[in-house]
N, C-alpha and C positions, 0 to 999 in steps of 0.2 A: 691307589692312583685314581684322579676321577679325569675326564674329561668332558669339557662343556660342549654340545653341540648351541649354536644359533640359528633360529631362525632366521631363513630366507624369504621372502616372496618366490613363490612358486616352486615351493617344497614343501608344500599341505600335505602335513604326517598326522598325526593320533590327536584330532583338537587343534589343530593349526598351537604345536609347543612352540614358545619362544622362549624356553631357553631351558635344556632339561641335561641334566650328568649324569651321563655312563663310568659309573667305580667298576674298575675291576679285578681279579684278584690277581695273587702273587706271582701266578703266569698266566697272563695277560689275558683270560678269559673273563667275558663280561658278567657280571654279577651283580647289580641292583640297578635301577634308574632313578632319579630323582627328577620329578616334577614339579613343579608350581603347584599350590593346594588347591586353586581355582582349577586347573584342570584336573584335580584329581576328584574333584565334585562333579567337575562335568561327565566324568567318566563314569562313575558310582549312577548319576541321572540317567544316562544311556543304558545302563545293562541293567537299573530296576525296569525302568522301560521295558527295554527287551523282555525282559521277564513275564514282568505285567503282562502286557499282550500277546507270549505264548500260553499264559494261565486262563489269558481270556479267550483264547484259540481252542483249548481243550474245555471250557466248560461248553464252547458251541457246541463243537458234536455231540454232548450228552441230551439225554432227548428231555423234550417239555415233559414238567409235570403238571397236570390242572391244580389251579388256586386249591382248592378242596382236601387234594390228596396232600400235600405240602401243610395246608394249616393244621391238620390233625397232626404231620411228624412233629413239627414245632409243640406243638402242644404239648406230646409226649416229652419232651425234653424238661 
């Protein structure tokens, strides 16, 4: 069983969806959503993001290394 939800004006959900279906199963519990692919890209760009930026969050705290000490590891490699 699906049903369609529609967007509203001033019902800004997950990407402002227009137009996404809740399938459910055979007693009545929900169980997949279907979105539009354009929002399921915008969503994919938001949580690499997110990502991104807590990856770049934990390299700050790691402390400097001088030029020097660094080109010698590379080297080794």
């Amino acid at each position: 069983m699906r049903k369609t939800i529609r967007y509203t004006p001033g019902n800004e959900s997950v990407a402002s969806v227009k137009d996404a279906e809740i399938t459910y199963d055979a007693k009545g519990r929900k169980k997949s959503v279907i979105i539009p692919y354009k929002v399921f890209e915008e969503m994919v760009r938001i949580v690499e993001d997110y990502r991104d930026n807590k990856l770049m969050d934990e390299v700050k705290k790691e402390p400097d290394i001088p030029w020097s000490i660094a080109r010698r590891k590379l080297k080794r490699k």
